[in-house]
C-alpha positions in Angstrom: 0.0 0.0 0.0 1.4 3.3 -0.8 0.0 6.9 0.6 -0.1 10.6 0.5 -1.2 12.3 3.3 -1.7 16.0 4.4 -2.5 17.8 7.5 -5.3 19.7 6.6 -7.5 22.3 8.3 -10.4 21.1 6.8 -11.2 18.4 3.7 -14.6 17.3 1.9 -15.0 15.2 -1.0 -18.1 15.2 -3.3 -19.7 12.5 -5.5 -22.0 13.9 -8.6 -22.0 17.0 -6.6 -23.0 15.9 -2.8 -20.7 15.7 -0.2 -20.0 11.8 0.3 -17.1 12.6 3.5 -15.8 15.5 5.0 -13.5 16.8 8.0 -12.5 18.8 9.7 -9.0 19.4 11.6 -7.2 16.1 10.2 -5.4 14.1 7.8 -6.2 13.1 4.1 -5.4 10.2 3.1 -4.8 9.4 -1.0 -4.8 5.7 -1.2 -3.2 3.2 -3.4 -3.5 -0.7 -3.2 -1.4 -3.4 -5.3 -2.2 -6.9 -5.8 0.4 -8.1 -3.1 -0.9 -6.1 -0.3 -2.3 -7.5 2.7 -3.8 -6.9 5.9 -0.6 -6.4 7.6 0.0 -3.8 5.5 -3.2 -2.0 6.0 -2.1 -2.2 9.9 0.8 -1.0 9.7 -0.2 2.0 7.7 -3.3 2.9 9.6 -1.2 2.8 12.3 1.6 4.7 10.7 -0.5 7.2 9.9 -3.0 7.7 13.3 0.3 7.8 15.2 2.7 10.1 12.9 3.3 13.2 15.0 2.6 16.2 12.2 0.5 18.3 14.1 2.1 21.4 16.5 2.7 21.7 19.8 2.2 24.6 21.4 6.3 25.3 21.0 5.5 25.4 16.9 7.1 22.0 17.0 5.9 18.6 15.3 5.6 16.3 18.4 1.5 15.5 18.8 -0.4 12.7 16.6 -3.8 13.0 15.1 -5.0 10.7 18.2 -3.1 13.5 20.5 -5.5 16.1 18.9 -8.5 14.4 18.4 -8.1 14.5 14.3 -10.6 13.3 11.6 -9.2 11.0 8.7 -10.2 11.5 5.1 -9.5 8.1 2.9 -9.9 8.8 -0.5 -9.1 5.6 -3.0 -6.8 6.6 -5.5 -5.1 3.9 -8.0 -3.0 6.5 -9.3 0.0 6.3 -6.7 0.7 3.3 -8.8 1.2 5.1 -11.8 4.7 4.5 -13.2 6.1 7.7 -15.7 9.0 5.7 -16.3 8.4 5.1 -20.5 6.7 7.6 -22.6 3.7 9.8 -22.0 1.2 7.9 -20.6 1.4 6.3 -17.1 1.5 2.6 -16.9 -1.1 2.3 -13.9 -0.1 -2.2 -14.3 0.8 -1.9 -10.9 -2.5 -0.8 -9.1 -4.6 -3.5 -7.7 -7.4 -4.8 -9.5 -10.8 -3.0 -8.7 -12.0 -5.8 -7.1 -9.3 -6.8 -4.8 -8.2 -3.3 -4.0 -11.8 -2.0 -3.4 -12.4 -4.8 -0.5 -8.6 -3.5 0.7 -10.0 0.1 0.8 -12.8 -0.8 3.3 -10.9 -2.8 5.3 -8.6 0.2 5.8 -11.5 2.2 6.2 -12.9 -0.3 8.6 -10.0 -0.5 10.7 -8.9 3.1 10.7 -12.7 4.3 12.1 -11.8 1.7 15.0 -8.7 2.8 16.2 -9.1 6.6 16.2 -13.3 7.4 15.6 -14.0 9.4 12.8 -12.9 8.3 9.6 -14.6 9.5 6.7 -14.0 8.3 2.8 -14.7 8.5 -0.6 -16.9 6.0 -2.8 -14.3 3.6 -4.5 -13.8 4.2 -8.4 -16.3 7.0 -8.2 -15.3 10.4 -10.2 -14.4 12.4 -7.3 -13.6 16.1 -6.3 -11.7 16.9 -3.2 -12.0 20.3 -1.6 -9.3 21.2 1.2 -7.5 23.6 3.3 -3.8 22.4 3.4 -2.2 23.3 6.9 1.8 24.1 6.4 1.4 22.7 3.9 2.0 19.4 4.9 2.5 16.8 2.6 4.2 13.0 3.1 4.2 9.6 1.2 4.0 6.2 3.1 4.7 3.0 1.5 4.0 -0.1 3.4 7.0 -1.7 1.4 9.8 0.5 2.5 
């Protein structure tokens, strides 16, 4: 599993025009699955992620967790992280999961994060989505369960 995350002030993301997930003070969460993942791997990110100390202190310094402030998680699928740019023009996207596989990995994450920190909120699996934020820093990071 691989992941880009920001600390956001605030994030919504809308399906056909109506707001499917939104949050506020938090972390979004772009999503990627490959065929070999597992649930290990959706551990150790979820966890990764809950327990990543991005947010401030009251020094201005990186030292408290979204559990230390009581964030909100945004999960939004997105096969993309997969892409390779390696050859040509066109990304070669052979790596993402198939639809089916990585859609049943998506909820589980989904599943799994609103258990071990509350509110988790998420997009609707190979739906055409738009994502509204307010980046905080900005703060931006990529997680891959592999490395």
């Amino acid at each position: 599993m691989k992941c880009v995350i920001q600390r956001v002030n605030r994030a919504s993301v809308s399906v056909d025009g109506k707001i499917c997930g939104e949050i506020d003070k938090g972390i979004l969460v772009f999503l990627g699955v490959c065929d070999d993942d597992n649930d290990q791997d959706i551990k150790w990110l979820a966890d990764k992620i809950i327990g990543l100390r991005i947010f401030e202190d009251e020094s201005e310094k990186m030292n408290f967790s979204l559990q230390d402030i009581g964030g909100e998680l945004l999960i939004i699928s997105q096969f993309t992280l997969f892409g390779n740019c390696k050859k040509g023009r066109r990304p070669d996207f052979t790596q993402a999961g198939k639809p089916e596989f990585a859609k049943i990995m998506y909820e589980k994450f989904i599943d799994y994060c609103q258990k071990s920190c509350g509110k988790a909120e998420s997009g609707i699996f190979g739906a055409d989505m738009k994502v509204d934020l307010e980046n905080d820093g900005p703060v931006t990071l990529i997680i891959d369960s592999r490395n």
